[in-house]
C-alpha positions as CSV (number, residue, x, y, z in Angstrom):
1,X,61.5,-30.6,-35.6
2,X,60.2,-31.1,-31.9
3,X,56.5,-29.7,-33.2
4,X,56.9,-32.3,-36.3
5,X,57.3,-35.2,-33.9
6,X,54.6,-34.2,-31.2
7,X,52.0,-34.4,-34.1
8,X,53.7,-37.7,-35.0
9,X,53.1,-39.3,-32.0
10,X,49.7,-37.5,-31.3
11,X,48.7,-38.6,-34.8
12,X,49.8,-42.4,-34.5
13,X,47.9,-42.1,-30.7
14,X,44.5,-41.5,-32.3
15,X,44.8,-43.5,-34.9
16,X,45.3,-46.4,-32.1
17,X,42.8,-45.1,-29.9
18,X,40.2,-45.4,-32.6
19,X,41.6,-48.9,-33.9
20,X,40.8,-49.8,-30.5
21,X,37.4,-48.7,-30.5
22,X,36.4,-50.2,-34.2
23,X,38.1,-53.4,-32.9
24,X,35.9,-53.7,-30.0
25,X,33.1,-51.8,-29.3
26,X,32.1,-52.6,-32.9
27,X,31.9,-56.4,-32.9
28,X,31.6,-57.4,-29.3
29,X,27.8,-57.6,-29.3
30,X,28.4,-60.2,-32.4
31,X,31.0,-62.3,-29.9
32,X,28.5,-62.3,-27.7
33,X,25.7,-63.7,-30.0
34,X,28.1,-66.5,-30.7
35,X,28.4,-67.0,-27.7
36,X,24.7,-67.7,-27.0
37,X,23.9,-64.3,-25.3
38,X,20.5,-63.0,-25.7
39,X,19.8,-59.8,-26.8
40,X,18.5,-58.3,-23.8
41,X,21.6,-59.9,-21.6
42,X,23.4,-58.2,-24.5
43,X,22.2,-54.5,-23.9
44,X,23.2,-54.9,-20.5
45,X,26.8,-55.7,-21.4
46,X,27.5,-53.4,-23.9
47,X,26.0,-50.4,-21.9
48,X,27.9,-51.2,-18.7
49,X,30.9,-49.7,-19.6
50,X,28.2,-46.5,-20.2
51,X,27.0,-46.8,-16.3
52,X,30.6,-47.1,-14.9
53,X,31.2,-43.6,-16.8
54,X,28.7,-42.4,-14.8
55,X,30.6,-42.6,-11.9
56,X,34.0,-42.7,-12.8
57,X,34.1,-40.0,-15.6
58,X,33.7,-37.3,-13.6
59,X,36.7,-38.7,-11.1
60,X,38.9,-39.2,-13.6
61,X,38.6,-35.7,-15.0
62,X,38.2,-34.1,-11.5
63,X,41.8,-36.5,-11.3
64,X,43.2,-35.3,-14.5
65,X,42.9,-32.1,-13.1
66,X,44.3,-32.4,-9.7
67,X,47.2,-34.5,-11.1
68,X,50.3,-32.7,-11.4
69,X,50.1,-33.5,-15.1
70,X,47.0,-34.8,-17.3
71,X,49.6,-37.2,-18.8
72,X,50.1,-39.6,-15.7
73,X,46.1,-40.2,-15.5
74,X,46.4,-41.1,-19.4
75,X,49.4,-43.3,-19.3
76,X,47.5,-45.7,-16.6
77,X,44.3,-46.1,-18.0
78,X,46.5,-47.1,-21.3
79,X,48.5,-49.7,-19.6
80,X,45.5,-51.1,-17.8
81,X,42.8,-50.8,-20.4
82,X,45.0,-53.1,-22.7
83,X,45.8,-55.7,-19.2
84,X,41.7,-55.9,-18.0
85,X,40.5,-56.6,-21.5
86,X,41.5,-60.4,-21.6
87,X,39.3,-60.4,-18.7
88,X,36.1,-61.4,-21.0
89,X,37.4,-64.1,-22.9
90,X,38.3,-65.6,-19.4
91,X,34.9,-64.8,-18.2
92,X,33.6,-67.5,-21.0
93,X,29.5,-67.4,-21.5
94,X,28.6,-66.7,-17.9
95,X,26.5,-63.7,-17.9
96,X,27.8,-62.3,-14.0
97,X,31.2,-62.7,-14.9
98,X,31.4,-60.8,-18.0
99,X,29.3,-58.4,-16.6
100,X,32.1,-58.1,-13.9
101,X,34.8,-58.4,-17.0
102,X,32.9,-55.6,-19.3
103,X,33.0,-53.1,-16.4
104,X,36.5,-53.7,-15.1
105,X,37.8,-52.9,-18.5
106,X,35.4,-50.1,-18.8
107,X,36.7,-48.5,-15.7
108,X,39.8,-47.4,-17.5
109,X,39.1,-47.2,-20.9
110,X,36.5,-45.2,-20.7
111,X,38.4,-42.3,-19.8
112,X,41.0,-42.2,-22.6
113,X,39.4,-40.4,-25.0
114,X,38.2,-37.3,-22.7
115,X,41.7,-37.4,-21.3
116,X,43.0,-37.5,-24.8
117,X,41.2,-34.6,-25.8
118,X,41.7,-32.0,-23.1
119,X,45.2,-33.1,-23.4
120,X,45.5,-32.3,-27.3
121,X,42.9,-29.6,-27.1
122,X,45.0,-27.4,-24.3
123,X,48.4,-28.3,-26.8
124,X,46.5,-27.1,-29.8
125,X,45.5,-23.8,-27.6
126,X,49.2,-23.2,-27.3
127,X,49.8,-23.7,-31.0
128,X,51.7,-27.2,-30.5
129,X,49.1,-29.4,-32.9
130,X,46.2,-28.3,-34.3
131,X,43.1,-30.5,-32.7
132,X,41.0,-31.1,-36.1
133,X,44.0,-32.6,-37.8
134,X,45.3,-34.6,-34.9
135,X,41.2,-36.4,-34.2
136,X,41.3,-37.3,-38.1
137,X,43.8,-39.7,-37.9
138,X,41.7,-40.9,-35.2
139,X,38.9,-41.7,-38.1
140,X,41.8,-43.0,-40.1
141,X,42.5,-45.6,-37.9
142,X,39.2,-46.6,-37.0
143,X,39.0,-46.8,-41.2
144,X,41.6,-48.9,-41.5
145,X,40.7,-51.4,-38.6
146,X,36.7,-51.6,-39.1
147,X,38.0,-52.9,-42.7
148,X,40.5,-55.1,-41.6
149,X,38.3,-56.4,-38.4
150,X,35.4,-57.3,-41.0
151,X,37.0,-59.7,-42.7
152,X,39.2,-61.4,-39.5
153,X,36.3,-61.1,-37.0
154,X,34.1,-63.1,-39.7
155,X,36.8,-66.0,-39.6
156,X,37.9,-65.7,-36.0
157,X,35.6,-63.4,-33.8
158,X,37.5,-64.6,-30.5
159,X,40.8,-62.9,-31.9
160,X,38.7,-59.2,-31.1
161,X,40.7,-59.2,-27.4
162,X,44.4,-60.1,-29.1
163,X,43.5,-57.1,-31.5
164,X,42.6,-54.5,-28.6
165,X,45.0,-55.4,-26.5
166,X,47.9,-55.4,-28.8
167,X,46.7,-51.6,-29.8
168,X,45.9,-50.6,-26.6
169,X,49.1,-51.7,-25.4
170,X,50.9,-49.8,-28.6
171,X,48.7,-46.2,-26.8
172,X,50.5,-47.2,-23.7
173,X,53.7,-46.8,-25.1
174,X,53.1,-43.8,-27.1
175,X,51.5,-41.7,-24.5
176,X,54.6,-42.0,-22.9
177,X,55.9,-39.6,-25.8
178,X,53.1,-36.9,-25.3
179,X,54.2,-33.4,-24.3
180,X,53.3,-32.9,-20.6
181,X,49.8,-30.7,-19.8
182,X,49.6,-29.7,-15.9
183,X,45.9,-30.2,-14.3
184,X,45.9,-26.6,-13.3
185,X,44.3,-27.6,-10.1
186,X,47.7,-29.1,-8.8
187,X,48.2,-27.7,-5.1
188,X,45.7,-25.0,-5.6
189,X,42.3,-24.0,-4.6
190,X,39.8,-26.9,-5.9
191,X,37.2,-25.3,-8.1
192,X,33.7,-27.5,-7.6
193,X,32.0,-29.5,-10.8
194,X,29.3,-27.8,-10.2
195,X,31.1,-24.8,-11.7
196,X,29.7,-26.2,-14.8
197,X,26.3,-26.9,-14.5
198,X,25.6,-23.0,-14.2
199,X,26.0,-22.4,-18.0
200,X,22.3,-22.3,-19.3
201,X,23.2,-22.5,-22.9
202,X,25.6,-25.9,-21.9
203,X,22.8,-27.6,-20.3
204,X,21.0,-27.1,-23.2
205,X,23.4,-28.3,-25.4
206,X,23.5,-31.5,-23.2
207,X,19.9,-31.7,-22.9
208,X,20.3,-31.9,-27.0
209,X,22.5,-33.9,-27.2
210,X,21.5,-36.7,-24.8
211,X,18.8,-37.3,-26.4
212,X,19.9,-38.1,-30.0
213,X,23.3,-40.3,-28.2
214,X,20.6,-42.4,-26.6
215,X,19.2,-43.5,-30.4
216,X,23.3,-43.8,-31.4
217,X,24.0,-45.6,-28.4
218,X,21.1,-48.8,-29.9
219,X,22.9,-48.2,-33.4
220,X,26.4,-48.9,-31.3
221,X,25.3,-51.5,-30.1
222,X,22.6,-53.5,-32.0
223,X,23.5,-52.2,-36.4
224,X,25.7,-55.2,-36.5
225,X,23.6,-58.0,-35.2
226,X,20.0,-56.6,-36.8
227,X,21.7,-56.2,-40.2
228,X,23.3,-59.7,-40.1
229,X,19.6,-60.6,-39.4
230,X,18.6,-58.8,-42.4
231,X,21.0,-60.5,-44.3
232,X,23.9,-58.5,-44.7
233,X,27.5,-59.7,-44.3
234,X,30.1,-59.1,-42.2
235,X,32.5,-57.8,-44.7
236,X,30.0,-55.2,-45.3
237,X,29.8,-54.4,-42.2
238,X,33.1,-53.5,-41.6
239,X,33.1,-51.6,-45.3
240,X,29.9,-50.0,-43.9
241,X,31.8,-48.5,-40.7
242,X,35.1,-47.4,-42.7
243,X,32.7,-45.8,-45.0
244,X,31.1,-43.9,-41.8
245,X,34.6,-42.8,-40.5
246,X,35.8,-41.6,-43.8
247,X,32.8,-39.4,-43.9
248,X,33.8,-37.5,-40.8
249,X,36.9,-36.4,-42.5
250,X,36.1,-33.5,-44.4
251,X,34.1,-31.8,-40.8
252,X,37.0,-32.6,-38.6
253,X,39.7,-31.1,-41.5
254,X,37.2,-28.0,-41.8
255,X,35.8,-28.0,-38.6
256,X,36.9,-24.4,-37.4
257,X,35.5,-22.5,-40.7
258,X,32.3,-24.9,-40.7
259,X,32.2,-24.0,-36.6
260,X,32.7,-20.0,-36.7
261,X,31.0,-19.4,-40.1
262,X,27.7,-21.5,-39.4
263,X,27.7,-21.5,-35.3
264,X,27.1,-24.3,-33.2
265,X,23.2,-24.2,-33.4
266,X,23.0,-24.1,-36.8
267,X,25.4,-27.6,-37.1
268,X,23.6,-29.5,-34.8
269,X,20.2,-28.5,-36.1
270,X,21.5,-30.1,-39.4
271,X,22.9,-33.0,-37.4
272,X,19.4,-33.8,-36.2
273,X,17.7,-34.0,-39.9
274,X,21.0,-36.5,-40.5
275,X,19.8,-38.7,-37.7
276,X,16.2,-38.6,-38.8
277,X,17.4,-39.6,-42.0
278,X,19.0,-42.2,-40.9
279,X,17.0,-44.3,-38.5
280,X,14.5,-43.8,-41.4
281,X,16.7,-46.0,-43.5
282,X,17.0,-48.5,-41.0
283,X,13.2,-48.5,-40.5
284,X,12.1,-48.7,-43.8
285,X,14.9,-49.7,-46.1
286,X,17.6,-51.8,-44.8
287,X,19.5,-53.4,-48.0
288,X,23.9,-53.6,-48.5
289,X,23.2,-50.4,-50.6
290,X,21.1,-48.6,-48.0
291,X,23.3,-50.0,-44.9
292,X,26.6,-48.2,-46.6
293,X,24.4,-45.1,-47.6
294,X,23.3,-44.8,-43.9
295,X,27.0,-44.9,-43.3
296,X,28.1,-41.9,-45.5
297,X,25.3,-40.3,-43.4
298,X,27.2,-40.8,-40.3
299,X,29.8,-37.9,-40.7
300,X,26.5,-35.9,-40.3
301,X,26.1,-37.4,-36.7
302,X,27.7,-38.4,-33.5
303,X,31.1,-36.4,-34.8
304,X,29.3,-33.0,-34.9
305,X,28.4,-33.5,-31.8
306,X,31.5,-34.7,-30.3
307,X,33.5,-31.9,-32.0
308,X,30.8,-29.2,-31.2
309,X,31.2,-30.0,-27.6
310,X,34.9,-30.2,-27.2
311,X,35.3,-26.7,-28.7
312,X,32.6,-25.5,-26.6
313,X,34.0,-26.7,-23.5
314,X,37.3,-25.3,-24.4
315,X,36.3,-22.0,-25.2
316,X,34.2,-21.5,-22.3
317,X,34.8,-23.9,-19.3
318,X,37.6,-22.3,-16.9
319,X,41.0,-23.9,-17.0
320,X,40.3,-25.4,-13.6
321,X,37.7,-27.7,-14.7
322,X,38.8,-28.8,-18.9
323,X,39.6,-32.5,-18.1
324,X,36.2,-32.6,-16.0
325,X,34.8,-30.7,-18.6
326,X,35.8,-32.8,-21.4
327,X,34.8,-36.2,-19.5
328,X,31.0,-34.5,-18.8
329,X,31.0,-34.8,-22.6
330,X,31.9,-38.1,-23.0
331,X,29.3,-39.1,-20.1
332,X,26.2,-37.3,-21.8
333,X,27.2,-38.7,-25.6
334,X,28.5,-41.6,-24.6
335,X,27.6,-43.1,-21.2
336,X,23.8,-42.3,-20.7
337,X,23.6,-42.2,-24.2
338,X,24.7,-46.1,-23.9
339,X,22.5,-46.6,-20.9
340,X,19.4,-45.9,-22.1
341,X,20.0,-47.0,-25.8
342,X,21.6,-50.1,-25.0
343,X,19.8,-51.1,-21.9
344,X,16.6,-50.2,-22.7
345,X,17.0,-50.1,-26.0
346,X,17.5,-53.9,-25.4
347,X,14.3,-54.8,-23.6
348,X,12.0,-52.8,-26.1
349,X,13.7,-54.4,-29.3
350,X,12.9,-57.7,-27.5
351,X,9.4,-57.0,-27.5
352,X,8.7,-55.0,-30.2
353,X,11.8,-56.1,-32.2
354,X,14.4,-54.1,-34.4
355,X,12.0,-52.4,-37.1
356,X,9.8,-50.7,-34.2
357,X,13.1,-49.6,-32.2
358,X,14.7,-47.9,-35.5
359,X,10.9,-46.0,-36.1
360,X,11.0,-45.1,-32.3
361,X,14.6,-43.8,-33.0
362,X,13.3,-41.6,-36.1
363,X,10.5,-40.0,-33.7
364,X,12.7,-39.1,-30.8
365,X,15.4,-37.4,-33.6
366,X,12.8,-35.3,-35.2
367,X,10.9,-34.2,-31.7
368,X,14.5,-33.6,-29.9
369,X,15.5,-31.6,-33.7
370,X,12.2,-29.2,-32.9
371,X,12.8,-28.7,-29.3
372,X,16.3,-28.1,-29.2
373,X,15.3,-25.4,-32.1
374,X,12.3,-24.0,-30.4
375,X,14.3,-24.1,-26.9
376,X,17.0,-22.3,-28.5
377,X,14.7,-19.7,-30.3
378,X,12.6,-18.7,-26.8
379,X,15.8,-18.2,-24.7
380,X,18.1,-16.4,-27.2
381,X,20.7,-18.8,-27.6
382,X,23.8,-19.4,-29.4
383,X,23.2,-16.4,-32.0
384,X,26.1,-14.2,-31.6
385,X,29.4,-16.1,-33.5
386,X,31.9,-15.0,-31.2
387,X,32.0,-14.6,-27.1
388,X,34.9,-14.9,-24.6
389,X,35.8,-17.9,-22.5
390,X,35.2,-17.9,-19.0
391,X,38.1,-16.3,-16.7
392,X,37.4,-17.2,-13.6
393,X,35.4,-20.2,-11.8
394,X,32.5,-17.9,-10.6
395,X,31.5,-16.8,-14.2
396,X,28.9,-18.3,-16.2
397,X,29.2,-19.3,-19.9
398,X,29.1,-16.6,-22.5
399,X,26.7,-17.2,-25.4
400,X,27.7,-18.5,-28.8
């Protein structure tokens, strides 16, 4: 009964974390068209909240676990993400106050979905909830709202902040109800981040995966306003993204068989041919039918990544360090992905305009693809299917 309702709440958690991301993240470069924002102005505020994770990433994991519990990190970045988020609506069109908005609100949501996960990944350890099930009713949700949000952001973009903050408000509540996870370096000896950075086969992996976040970080935050220039509707937009989280569905619900039968290498080799594909499509192809195909593409993408990662860093990253562990993820997909896809991203579509950005995308995927293979080949790496997590701070990560 008590297991029943932990994956309850942890189900209904994801689901809102996700609706929170589809909501925003997804439409607030159109809000900011309408609101007379130019594109490169535009980069810069969508990729803001990806240069504040820089920074405060790595605190809030390092605070996650120092905390007595992970949980009291995760309740206030709830309660606050959903406060700090009516900040840009009250910022109006002036560029220095949204920017000031954008990366206020950043500062706590961007560490809810680490948190999140080395919270459910350490309960799914101990046999509580299983990990995979629990993160796809995260796509669910994000489903249901990028459906939802298509057709009521094309009537009333401004209503994007009511939307977010009424869900982010609902994760407050809710992760009040999560079973308690100690940060295992409560009153002990600190272990350093640096701990981390010793693991030659991570570092690869990170190397990898920078680079292909940096070409999903322009699709974040450009696909909705270059396909409306191309002609295609909101409501297909938001059919589009519900299409792409449905895709990830059957990875997530198969993810350990797909993970120990094939081995990470092997998944994200195959994850690179699916972003090749896809910035292809963009580059030479864009139509409603080819904008939804390019979306049952994306369970190929970011999500074997991000699930790749989190099991790595749980298998091999010492207790100590999981939370920081799990936010170094987030930074390297996510943040500097952003960063450099937004921002710059941003300045050379300016110049050389959508169609030349998706072919630059379509280069990097297929040079990163043969590097990361060739890289992986010359060392050694990731060949043996099964190794044993690190047991104490000093040991390095066992191959995979």
């Amino acid at each position: 009964m008590i297991r029943n309702k932990n994956v309850v709440i942890l189900a209904i958690f994801y689901a809102f974390i996700y609706m929170s991301t589809g909501s925003f993240s997804s439409y607030i470069g159109v809000y900011f068209t309408e609101q007379g924002i130019g594109h490169t102005e535009i980069g810069i505020l969508t990729s803001i909240g990806a240069v504040v994770g820089l920074f405060a990433q790595p605190l809030w994991g390092l605070a996650g676990d120092r905390s007595r519990t992970k949980n009291k990190i995760l309740i206030v970045c709830t309660l606050l993400s959903g406060l700090t988020v009516w900040l840009v609506p009250w910022a109006g069109s002036m560029f220095w106050p949204l920017l000031f908005a954008m990366a206020l609100f950043s500062v706590f949501q961007i560490a809810i979905n680490p948190l999140s996960d080395a919270i459910t990944l350490e309960l799914s350890s101990k046999g509580v909830v299983r990990f995979s099930t629990i993160r796809t009713f995260g796509s669910v949700g994000y489903a249901i709202i990028s459906i939802a949000a298509g057709w009521l952001f094309a009537r009333h973009i401004d209503t994007i902040f009511m939307v977010t903050s009424f869900i982010m408000l609902g994760c407050f509540a809710l992760s009040l109800g999560i079973p308690q996870v100690a940060g295992h370096q409560s009153g002990k000896k600190k272990v350093k981040l640096a701990e981390i950075f010793k693991s030659k086969p991570l570092m690869v992996l990170y190397g990898y995966t920078l680079i292909l976040s940096t070409t999903m970080g322009f699709l974040w935050a450009f696909q909705a306003i270059y396909s409306k220039e191309q002609g295609i509707s909101m409501e297909v937009i938001g059919i589009g993204l519900a299409i792409g989280s449905f895709t990830q569905f059957p990875f997530m619900i198969f993810f350990q068989k797909v993970y120990d039968r094939f081995g990470i290498r092997n998944i994200l080799l195959f994850s690179g041919g699916i972003h090749l594909l896809r910035w292809c499509l963009y580059s030479f192809a864009l139509t409603p039918f080819t904008y939804l195909l390019s979306w049952v593409l994306h369970g190929g993408t970011y999500i074997m990544f991000y699930m790749c990662l989190a099991e790595y860093v749980n298998r091999h990253v010492v207790k100590e360090l999981k939370a920081t562990g799990q936010m170094l993820n987030s930074v390297i997909q996510l943040s500097v992905g952003k960063i450099i896809g937004g921002m710059l991203g941003g300045l050379y579509a300016a110049k050389f305009g959508f169609h030349n950005s998706f072919i630059l995308l379509a280069v990097i995927a297929a040079a990163s693809t043969i590097l990361f293979y060739g890289t992986c080949q010359y060392f050694g790496l990731f060949k043996e299917r099964k190794s044993k997590p690190l047991q104490s701070a000093g040991s390095t990560t066992t191959m995979e």
